[in-house]
DSSP file (Angstrom, degrees, kcal/mol; ACC not computed):
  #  RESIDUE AA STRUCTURE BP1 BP2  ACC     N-H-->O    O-->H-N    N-H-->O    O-->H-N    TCO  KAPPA ALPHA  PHI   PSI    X-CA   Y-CA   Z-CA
    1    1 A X              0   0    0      0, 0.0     0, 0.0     0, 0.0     0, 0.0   0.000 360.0 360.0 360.0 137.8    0.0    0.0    0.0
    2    2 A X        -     0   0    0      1,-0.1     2,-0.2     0, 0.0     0, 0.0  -0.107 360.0-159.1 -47.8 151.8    1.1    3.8   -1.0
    3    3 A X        -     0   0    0      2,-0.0     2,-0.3     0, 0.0    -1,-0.1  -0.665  10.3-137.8-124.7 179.5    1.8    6.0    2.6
    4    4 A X        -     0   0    0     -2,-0.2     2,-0.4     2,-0.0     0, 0.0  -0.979   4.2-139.1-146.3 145.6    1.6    9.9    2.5
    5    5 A X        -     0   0    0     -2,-0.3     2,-0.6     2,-0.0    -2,-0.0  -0.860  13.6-166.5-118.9 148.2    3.8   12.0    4.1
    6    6 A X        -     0   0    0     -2,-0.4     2,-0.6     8,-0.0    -2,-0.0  -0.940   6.7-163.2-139.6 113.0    2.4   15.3    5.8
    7    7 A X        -     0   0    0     -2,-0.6    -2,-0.0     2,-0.0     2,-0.0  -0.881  21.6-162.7-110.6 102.6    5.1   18.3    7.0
    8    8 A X        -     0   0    0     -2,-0.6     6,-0.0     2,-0.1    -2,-0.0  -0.353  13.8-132.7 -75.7 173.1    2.7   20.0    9.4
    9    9 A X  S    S+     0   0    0     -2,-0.0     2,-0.2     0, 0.0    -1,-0.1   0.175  74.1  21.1-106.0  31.0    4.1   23.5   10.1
   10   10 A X  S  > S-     0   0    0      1,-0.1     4,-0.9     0, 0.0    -2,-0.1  -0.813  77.4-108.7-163.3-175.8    3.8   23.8   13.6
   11   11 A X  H  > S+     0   0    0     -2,-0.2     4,-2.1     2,-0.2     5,-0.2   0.844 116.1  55.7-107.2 -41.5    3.6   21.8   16.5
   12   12 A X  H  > S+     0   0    0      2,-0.2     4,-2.9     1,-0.2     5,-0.3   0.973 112.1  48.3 -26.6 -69.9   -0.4   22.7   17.3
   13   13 A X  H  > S+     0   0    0      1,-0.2     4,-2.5     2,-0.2    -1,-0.2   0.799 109.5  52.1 -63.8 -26.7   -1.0   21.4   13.6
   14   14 A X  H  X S+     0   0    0     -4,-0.9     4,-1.7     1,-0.3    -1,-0.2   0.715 112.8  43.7 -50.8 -41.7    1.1   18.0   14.2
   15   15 A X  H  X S+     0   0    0     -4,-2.1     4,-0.6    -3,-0.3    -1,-0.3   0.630 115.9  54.4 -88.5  -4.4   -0.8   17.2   17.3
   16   16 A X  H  X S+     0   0    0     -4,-2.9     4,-3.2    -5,-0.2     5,-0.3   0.900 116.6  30.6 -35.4 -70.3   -3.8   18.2   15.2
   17   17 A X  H >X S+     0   0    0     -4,-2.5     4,-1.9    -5,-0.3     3,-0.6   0.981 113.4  64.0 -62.0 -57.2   -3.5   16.0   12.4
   18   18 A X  H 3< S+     0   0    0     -4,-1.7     4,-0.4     1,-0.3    -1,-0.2   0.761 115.5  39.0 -48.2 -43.9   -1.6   13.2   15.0
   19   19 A X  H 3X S+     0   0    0     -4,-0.6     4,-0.5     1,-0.2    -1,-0.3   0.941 110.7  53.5 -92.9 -31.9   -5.6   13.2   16.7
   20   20 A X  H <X S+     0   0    0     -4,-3.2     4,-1.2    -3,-0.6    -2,-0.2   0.735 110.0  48.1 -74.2 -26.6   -7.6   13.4   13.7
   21   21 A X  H  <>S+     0   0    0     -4,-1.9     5,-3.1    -5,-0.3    -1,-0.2   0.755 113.4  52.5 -72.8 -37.4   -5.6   10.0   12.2
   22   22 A X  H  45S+     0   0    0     -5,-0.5    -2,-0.2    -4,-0.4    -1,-0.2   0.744 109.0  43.8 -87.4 -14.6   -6.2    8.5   15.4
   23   23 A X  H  <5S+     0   0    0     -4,-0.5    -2,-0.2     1,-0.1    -1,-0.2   0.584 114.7  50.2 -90.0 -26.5  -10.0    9.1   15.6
   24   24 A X  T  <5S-     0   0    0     -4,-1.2    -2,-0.2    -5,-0.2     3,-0.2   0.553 113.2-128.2 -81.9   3.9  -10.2    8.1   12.1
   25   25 A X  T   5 +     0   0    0      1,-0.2     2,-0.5    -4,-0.1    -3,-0.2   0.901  62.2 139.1  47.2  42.1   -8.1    4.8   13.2
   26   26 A X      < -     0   0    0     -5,-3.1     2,-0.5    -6,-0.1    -1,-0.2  -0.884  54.3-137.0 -88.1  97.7   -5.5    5.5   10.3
   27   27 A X        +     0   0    0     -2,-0.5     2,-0.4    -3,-0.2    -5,-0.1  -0.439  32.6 172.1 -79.9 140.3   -2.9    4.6   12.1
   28   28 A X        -     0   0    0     -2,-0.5     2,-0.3   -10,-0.1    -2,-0.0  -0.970  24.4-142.5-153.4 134.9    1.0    7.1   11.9
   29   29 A X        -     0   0    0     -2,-0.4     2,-0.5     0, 0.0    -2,-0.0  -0.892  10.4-140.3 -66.8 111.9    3.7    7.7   13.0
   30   30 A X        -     0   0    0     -2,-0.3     2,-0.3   -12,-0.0    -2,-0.0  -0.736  26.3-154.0-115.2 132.3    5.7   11.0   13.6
   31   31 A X        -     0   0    0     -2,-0.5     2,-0.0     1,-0.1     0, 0.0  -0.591  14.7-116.9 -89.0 162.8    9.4   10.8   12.7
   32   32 A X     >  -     0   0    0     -2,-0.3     4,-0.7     1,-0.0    -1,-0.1   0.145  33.4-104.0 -81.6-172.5   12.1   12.8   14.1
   33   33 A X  H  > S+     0   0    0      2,-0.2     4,-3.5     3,-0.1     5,-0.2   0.728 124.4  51.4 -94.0 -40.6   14.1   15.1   11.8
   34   34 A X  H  > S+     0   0    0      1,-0.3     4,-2.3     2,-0.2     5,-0.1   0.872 107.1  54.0 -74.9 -38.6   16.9   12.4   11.9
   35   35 A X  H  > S+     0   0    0      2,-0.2     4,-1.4     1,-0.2    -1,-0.3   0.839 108.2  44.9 -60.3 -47.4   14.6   10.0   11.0
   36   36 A X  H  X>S+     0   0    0     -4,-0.7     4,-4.1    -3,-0.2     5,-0.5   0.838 111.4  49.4  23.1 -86.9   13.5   11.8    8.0
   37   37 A X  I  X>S+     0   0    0     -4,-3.5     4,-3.3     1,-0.2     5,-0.6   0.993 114.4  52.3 -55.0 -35.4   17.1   12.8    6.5
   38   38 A X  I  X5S+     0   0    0     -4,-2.3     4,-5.2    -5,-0.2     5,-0.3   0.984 109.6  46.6 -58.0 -54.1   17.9    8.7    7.3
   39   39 A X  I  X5S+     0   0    0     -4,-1.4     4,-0.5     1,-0.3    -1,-0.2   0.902 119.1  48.3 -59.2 -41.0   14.4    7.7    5.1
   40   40 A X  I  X5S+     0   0    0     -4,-4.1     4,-1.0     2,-0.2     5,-0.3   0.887 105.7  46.4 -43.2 -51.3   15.9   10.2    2.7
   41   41 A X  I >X<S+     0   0    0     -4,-3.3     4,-3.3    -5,-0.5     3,-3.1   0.948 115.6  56.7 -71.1 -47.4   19.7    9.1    2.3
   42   42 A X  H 3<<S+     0   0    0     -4,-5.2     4,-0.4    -5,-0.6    -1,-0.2   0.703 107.1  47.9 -81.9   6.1   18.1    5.2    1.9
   43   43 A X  H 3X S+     0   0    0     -4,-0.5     4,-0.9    -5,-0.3    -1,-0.3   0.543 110.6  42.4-113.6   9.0   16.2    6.0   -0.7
   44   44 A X  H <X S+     0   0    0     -3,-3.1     4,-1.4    -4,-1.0    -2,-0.2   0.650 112.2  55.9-102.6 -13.2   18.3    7.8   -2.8
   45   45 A X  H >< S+     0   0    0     -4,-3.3     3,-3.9    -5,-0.3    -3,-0.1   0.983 105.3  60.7 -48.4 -55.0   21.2    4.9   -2.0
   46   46 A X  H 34 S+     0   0    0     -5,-0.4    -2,-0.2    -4,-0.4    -1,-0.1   0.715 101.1  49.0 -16.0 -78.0   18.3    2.7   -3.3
   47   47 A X  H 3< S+     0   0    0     -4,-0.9    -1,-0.3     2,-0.1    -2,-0.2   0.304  89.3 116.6 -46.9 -19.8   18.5    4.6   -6.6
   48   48 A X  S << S-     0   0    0     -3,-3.9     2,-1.3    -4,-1.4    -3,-0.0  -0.312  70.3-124.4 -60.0 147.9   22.9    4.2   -6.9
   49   49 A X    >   -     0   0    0      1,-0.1     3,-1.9     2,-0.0    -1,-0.1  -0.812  24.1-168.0 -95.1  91.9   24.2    2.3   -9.8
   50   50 A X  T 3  S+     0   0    0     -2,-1.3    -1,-0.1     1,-0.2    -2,-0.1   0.346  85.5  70.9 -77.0   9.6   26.4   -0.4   -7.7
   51   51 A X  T 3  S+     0   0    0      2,-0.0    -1,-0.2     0, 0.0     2,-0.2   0.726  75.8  82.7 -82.1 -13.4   27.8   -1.2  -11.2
   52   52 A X  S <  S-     0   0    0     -3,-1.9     2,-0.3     2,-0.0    -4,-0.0  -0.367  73.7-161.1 -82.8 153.8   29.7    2.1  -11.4
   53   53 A X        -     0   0    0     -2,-0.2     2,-0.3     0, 0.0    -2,-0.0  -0.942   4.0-154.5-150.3 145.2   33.1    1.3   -9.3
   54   54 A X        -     0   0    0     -2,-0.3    -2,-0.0     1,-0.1     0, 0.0  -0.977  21.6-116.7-127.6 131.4   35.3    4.1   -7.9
   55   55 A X     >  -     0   0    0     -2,-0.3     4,-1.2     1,-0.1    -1,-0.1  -0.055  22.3-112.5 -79.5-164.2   38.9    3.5   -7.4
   56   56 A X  H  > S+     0   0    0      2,-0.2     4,-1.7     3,-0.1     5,-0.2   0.952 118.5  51.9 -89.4 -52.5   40.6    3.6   -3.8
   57   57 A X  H >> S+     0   0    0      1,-0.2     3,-2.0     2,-0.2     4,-0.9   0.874 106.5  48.8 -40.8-101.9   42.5    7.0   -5.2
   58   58 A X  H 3> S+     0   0    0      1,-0.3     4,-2.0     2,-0.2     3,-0.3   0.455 114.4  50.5  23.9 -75.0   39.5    8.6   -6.2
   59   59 A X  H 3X S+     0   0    0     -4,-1.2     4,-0.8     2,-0.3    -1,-0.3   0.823 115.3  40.1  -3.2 -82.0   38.1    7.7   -2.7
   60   60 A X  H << S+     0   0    0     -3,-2.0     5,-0.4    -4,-1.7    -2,-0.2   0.375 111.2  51.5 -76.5 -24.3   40.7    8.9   -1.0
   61   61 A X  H >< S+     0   0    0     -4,-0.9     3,-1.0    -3,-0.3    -2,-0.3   0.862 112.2  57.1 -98.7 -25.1   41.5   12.4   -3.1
   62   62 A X  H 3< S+     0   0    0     -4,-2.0    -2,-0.2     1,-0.3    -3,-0.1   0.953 109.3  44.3 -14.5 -81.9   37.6   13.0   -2.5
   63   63 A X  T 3< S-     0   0    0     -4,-0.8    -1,-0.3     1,-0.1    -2,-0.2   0.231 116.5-114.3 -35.0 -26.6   38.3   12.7    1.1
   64   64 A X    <         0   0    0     -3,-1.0    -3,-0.1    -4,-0.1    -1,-0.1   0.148 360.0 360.0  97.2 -23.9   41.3   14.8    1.3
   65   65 A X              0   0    0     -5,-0.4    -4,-0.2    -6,-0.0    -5,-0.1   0.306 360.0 360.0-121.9 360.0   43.9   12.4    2.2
C-alpha cells in the first residue's frame, strides 16, 4: 500500500493532524528530523548504480587524504 507524508508546520497542527488520524483509526507515525534525513539518504542509496566502481585514489583524493 502507498503512505503519504504530511510536514505540518507547527507543533499545534502535528498534534492536530496526529488526533484526527487516530479518531479516524488510520494509524501514523511522527518521525524525528533524523529520522526523516535517514528515510531520505536510503532512498536515494536505493536509486545508486552499484555497477559504477570508484577506485581507492579517487576515494581517498575525495576525502582529502
Amino acid at each position: 500500500m502507498s503512505s503519504i507524508v504530511v510536514n505540518p508546520k507547527s507543533e499545534k497542527e502535528l498534534r492536530f493532524l496526529s488526533e484526527l488520524l487516530q479518531k479516524l483509526g488510520i494509524d501514523a507515525k511522527v518521525l524525528s528530523d533524523e529520522e526523516v534525513e535517514d528515510l531520505g539518504l536510503s532512498l536515494l542509496m536505493k536509486d545508486i548504480d552499484r555497477a559504477d566502481q570508484v577506485s581507492e585514489d579517487e576515494v581517498m583524493e575525495k576525502l582529502g587524504g
